[in-house]
C-alpha positions in Angstrom: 65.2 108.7 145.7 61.7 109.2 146.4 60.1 106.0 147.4 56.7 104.9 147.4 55.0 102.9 150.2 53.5 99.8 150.0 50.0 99.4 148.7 47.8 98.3 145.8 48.1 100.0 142.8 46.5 99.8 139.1 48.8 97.4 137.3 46.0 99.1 134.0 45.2 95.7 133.2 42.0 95.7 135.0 43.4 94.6 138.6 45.6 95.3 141.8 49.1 94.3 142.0 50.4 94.9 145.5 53.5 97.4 145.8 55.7 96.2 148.9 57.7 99.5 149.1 60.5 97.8 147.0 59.5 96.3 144.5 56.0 94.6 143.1 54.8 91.2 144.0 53.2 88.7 142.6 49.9 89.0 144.5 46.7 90.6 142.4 43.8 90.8 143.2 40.3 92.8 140.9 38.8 96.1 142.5 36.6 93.7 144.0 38.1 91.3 145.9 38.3 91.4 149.8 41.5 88.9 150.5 44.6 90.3 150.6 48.3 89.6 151.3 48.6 89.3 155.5 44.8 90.6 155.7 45.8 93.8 154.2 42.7 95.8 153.3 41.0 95.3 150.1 41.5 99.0 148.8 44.4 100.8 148.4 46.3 102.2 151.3 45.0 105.4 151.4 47.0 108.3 149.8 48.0 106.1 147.7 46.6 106.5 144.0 44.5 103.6 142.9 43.8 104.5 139.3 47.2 104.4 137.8 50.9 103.2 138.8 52.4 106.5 141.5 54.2 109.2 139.4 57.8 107.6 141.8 57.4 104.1 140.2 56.3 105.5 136.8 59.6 107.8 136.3 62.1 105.4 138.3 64.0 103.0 136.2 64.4 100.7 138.5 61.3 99.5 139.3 59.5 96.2 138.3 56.8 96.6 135.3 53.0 96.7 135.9 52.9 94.2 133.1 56.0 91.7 132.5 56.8 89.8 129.8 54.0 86.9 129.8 52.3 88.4 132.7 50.8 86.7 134.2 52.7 84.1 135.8 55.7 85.1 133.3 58.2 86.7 135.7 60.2 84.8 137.9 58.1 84.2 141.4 55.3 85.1 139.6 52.4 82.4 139.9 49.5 81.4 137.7 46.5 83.9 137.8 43.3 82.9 139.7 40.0 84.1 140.5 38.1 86.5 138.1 41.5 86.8 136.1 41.3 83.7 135.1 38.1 83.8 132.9 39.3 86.6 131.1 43.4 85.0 130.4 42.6 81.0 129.9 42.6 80.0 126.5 39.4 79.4 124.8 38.5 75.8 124.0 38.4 74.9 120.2 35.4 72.8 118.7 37.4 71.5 116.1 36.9 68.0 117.6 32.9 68.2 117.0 34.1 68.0 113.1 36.2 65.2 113.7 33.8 63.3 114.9 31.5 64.0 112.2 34.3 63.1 109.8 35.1 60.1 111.4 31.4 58.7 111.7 31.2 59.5 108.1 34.2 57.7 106.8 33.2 54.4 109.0 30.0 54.5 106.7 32.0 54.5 103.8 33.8 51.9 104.9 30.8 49.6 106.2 28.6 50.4 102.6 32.3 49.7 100.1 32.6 46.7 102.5 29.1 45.4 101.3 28.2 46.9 98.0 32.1 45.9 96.6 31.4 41.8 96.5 28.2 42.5 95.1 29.0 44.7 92.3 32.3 42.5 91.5 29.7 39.0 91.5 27.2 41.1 89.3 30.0 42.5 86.5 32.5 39.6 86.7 29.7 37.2 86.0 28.2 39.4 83.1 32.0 39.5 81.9 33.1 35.9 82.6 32.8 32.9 79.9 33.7 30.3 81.7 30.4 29.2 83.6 26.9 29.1 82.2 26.6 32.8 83.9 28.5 34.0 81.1 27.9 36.2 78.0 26.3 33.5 75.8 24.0 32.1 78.0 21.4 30.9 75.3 24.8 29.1 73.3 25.3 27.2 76.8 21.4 26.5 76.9 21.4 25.5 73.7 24.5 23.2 74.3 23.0 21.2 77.3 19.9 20.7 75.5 21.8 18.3 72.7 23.5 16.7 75.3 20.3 16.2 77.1 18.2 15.1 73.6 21.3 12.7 72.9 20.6 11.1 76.1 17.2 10.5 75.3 18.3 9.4 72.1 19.6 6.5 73.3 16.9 5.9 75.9 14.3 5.3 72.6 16.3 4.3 70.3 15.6 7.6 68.4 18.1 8.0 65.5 16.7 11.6 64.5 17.3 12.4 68.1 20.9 10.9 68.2 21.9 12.3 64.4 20.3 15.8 65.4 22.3 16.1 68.5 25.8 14.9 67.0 28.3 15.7 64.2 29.0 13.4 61.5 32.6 13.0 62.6 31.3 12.0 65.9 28.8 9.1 64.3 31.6 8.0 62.6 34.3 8.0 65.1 32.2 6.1 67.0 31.1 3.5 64.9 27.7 4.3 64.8 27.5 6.3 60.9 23.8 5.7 60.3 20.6 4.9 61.8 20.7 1.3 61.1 24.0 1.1 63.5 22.1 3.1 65.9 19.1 0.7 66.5 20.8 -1.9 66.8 23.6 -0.1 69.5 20.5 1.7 70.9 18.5 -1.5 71.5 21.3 -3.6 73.7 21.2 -0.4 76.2 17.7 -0.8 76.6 17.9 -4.1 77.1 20.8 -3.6 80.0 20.7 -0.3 81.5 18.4 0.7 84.2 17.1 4.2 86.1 19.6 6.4 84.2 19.8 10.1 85.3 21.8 12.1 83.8 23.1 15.6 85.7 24.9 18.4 84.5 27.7 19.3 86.5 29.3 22.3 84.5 29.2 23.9 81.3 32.4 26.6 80.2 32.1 28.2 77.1 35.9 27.9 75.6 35.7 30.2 72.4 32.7 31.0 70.6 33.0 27.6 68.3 33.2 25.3 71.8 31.2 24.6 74.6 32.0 22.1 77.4 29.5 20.4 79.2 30.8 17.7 81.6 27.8 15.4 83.2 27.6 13.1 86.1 25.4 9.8 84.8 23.9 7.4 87.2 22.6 3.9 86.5 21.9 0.2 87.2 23.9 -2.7 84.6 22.5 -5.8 84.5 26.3 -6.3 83.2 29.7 -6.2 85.0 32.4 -3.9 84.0 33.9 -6.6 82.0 30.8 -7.5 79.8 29.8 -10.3 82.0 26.1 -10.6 82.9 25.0 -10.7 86.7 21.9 -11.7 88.9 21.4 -8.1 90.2 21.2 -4.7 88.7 24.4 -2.9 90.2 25.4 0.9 90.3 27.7 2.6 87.7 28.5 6.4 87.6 29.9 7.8 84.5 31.3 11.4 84.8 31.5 12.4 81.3 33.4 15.6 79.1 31.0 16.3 75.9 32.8 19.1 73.6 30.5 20.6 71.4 30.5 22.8 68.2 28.0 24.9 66.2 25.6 22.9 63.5 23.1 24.4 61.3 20.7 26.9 63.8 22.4 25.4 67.1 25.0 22.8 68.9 26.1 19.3 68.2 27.9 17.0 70.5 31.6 16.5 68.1 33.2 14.0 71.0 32.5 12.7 74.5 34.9 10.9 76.7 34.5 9.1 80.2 36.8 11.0 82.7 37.0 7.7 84.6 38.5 5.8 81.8 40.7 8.4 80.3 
């Protein structure tokens, strides 16, 4: 069999693959390079056809392929491609990960803006929805309500009866023993007479249905009396926290009971 000798020879993929006489190597090298194998010259052993693989190696069937399977570097001894190979074989990197970021950056200021706008938008519809505080739906009802409980305070503080009947029901004046005005002066007059600095402060006010509203008060005074009736040389301090349920009368609220939470 004819044989070929060694040398560099087109593998057609754009470089030299060296030809030991045997077999091909692993060494490669572009038409330009000036390094090869055991200082062997950089252009093909002369007589030797540089342009395409010799007519011996082309027709024998023995004889290694210019390009293997996964060439390069896919053959066994065969080694990872270097030099201007390399630019033209390495895979391209992908900027895929510029969108990620982007992505990313975006969904963090999703999170950040639900994070704040979330609370606020539950505080603003949850309080426009809510009946229970004096945020509620019927905010002029609930104004309304502390105002009677306000004018029955002063009722008492000037002996007013049109005060005290305007801001109560009739059951209330009866159930507590005060039915008309002449009661009233008279119960009116011995808290003037014994009470001192009262303040009265509204704690809460919950609307229950539309034909109740709750207003519960903290009240704060001196008593020339003790807690049993008995009179004493100095004023001393008495808090009443106080539950006043009230119901609709003619154009707006009247108290309909009132009990001390301390004494109930």
């Amino acid at each position: 069999m004819a044989t070929t000798p060694p040398g560099w020879y087109d593998d057609e993929r754009g470089a030299l693959r060296w030809w030991d006489g045997a077999q091909w190597t692993e060494h490669v090298q572009t038409p330009d390079a000036e390094s090869a194998p055991g200082d062997a010259p950089a252009a093909p052993v002369a007589g030797s056809p540089a342009s395409a693989v010799p007519d011996e190696l082309a027709s024998s069937g023995d004889h290694v392929p210019s390009a293997p399977p996964g060439y390069p570097g896919g053959f066994p001894g065969g080694s990872a491609p270097s030099g201007a190979f390399i630019a033209a074989t390495e895979p391209k990197k992908s900027k895929l990960w510029i969108l990620w970021v982007v992505l990313g950056v975006a969904l963090i200021g999703l999170v950040v803006l639900a994070t704040v706008l979330i609370p606020v938008l539950i505080g603003v519809f949850g309080g426009a929805a809510g009946g229970g505080s004096s945020s509620g739906a019927n905010g002029d009802d609930e104004a309304a309500a502390v105002a009677a409980v306000q004018l029955y305070d002063d009722a008492w503080a000037t002996g007013d009866c049109e005060k005290f009947e305007a801001a109560t029901t009739q059951s209330f004046r009866e159930a507590s023993e005060i039915p008309d005005c002449a009661s009233f002066t008279a119960a009116s007059q011995g808290f003037v007479d014994s009470v001192e600095d009262y303040e009265l402060t509204v704690v809460s006010v919950e609307s229950e249905t539309d034909e109740q509203i709750t207003v519960t008060t903290a009240e704060t005074y001196l008593s020339r009396y003790d807690e049993d009736g008995n009179p004493t040389d100095e004023a001393l301090p008495f808090q009443d926290d106080i539950v006043y349920v009230l119901v609709p009368s003619d154009d707006g609220w009247a108290i309909d009971s009132a009990a001390n939470q301390a004494a109930g």
